[in-house]
C-alpha positions in Angstrom: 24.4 121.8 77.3 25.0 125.3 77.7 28.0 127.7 78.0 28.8 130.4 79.9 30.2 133.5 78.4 33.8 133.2 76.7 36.4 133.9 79.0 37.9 136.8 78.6 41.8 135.0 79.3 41.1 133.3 76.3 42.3 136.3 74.4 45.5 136.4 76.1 47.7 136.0 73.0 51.7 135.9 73.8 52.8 136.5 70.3 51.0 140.3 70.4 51.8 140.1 74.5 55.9 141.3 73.9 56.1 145.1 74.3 57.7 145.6 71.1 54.8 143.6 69.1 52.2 145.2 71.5 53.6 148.6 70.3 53.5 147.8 67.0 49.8 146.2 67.0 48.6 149.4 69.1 50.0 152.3 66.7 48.6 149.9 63.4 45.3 149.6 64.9 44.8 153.5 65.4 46.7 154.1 61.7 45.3 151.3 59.9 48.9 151.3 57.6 52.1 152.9 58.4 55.5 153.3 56.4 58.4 150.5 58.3 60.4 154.0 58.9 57.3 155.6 60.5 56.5 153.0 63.0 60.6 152.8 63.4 60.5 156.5 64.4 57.6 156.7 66.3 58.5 153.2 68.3 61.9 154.5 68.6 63.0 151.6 67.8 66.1 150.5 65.6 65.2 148.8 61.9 66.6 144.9 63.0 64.6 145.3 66.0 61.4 146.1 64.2 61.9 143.9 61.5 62.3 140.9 63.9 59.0 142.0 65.5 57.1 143.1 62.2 58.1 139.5 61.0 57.3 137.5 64.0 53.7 139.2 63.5 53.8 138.5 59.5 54.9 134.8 60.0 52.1 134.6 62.3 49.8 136.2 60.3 48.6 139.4 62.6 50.2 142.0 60.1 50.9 141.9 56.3 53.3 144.3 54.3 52.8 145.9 51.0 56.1 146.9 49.4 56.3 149.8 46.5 58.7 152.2 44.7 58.6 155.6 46.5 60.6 158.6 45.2 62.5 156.0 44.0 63.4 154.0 47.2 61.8 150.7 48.1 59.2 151.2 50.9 57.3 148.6 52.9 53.9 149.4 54.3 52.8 147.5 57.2 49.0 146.5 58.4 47.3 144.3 61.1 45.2 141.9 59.2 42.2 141.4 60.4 43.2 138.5 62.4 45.4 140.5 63.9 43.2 143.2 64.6 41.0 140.5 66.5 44.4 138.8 67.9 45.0 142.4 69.2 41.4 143.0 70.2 41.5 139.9 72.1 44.5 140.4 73.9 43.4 143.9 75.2 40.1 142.1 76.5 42.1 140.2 78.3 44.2 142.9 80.0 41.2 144.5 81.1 39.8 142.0 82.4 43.4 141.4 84.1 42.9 144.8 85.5 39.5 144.8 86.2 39.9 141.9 88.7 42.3 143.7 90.5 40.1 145.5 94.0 41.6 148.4 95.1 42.3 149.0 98.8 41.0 151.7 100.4 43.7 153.2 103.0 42.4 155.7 105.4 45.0 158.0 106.1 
């Protein structure tokens, strides 16, 4: 029996689909790691915020932190494993193929 291509929905992952987590996944994927205060400031988003979503993504494994001394401060690194680099992957397939279904309507004005 044979199969057709994969769908393209089956990437549609609602973990990495919040806006928040999307963000995050997004600016890991182009940096590859980033400093939590980093992504905080370039997210704008407040620390408890971030951590919920940097630790929805760790529990689910789609991002893993490495935590070292740094001029003497505490500082977590996080990444997108690479399960969630094809979570993330996957999910944008699906978008595009959200979009791509979508036939634009030609008005004549």
């Amino acid at each position: 029996m044979s199969t057709g291509p994969a769908d393209p929905m089956d990437g549609f992952d609602n973990l990495v689909h919040s806006p928040n987590r999307l963000r995050v996944c997004a600016l890991l994927d182009t940096t590859g790691e980033a400093e939590f205060a980093v992504l905080q400031e370039q997210l704008g988003l407040s620390a408890s915020v971030l951590s919920k979503h940097a630790g929805a993504l760790i529990e689910a494994g789609y991002v893993e932190q490495r935590k070292a001394v740094r001029d003497t401060r505490q500082r977590v690194w996080l990444r997108l494993t690479p399960q969630g680099h094809k979570a993330y992957q996957g999910h944008l397939a699906a978008l595009r193929a959200i979009v791509g279904r979508q036939t634009p309507q030609k008005h004549d004005g």
